[in-house]
N, C-alpha and C positions, 0 to 999 in steps of 0.2 A: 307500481311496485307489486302488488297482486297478481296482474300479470307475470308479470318478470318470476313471482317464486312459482308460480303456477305449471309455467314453461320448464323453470329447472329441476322442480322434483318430477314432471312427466318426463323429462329427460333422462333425470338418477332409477325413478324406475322403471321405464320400459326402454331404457337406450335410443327413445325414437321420438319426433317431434308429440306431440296428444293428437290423438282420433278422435273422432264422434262415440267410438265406442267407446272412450274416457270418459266418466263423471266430469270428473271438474274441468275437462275441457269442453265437453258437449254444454257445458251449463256455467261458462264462462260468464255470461252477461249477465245471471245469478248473483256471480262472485262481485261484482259490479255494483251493481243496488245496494241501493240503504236498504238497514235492516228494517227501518220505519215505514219503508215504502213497498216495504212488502205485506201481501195476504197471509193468512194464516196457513195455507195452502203452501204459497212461497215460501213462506218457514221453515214451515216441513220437507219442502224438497231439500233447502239448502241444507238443512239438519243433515238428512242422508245423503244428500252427496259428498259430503265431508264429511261425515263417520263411512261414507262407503268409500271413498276413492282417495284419502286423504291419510295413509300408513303413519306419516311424518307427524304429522297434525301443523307443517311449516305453512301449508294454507292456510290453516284455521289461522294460525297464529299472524299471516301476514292481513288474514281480514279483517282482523280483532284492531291492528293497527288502525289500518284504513278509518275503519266505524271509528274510533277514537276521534283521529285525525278531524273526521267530519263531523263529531261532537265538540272540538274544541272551534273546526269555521264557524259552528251554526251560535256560539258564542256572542253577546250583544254587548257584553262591555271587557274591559282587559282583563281586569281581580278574576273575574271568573274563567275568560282566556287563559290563564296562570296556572290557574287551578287544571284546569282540563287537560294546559303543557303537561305540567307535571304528569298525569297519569298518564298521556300520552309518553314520553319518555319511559316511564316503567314498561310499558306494555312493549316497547321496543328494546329496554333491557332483557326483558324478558325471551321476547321471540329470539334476540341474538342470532339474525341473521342479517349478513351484508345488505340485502334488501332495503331490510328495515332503518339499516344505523344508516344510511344514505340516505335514507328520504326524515332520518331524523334531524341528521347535517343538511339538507336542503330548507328543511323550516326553521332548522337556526341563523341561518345565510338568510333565510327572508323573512325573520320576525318582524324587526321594523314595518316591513311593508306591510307584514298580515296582520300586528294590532294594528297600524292605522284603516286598515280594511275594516275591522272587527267596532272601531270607532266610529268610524263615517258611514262604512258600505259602501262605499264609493270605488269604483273598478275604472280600468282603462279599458273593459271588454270590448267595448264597441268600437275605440279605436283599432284594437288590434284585427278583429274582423273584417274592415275596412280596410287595414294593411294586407291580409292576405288577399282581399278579393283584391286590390289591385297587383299584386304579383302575379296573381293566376291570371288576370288579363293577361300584363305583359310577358308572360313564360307562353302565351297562347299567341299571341303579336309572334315572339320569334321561334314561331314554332313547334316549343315542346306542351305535349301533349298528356303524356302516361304521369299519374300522380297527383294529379291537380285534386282530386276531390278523398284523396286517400291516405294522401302524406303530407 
C-alpha cells in the first residue's frame, strides 16, 4: 500500500515513474521499515525525506497507516487487537485515500483469520514457501525461466 501511494504521488508530481533523484523513491526501503527498527540516525533521514519529498504528506499518511497496521499484528491477544483496529480504522479515515480504504477492506475480509493469528501465532508460512518452491521447480521443468525469484 505504501508502495502503491509512493508510486502515485511520484506520478501526480513529476508525470514520470520516481528516480534515485526522488527522496522517497531513492529511500523506498526506508518507507518499509518499522519505525522501532529503526536508528536514531534512520529517524532522522526518514523525518526529512518526508518533509523533503513528500508536498502531499499522502506518504506520510500511508506510513502512519502501515505502522498502525503493524501495531495492531504485533498485538498478543484480541481486546487489545480491537483496540489497535479501531485506531487503525481512524487513521485510514483519516488519510482518505483509496490505498488505504483497501487495505482497510482487505483486514476486514481477513479478520477472522488475523485474531486467530493474533491468538495462537500460528501461520501456514512454511507451507506456502514450500508451495512456491515447488512451482518454481516445475515453471523450471517446462522451461520458464524469467520471474521465478522476482515475482
Amino acid at each position: 500500500m505504501v508502495t502503491t501511494v509512493r508510486r502515485r504521488v511520484s506520478w501526480d508530481r513529476h508525470e514520470r515513474r520516481g528516480r534515485t533523484g526522488d527522496l522517497t523513491w531513492a529511500n523506498r526501503l526506508l518507507l518499509m521499515r518499522g519505525y522501532d527498527t529503526l536508528s536514531e540516525r534512520g529517524r532522522a533521514k526518514l523525518k526529512r525525506v518526508l518533509h523533503t519529498d513528500d508536498p502531499t504528506n499522502e506518504i506520510s499518511a500511508a506510513w502512519a497507516v502501515k505502522e498502525q497496521l503493524r501495531r495492531l499484528l504485533a498485538t498478543t491477544n484480541v481486546a487489545d487487537a480491537q483496540r489497535e483496529r479501531a485506531t487503525f480504522n481512524r487513521y485510514v479515515s483519516i488519510a482518505d485515500m483509496p490505498e488505504t480504504t483497501r487495505l482497510r477492506k482487505t483486514i476486514d475480509a481477513w479478520w477472522p483469520a488475523i485474531a486467530t493469528f493474533i491468538r495462537t501465532r500460528a501461520t501456514n508460512a512454511t507451507t506456502e514457501a514450500a508451495n512456491v518452491t515447488v512451482k518454481n521447480i516445475k515453471r523450471i521443468g517446462r522451461g520458464y525461466r524469467s520471474g521465478l525469484l522476482h515475482g
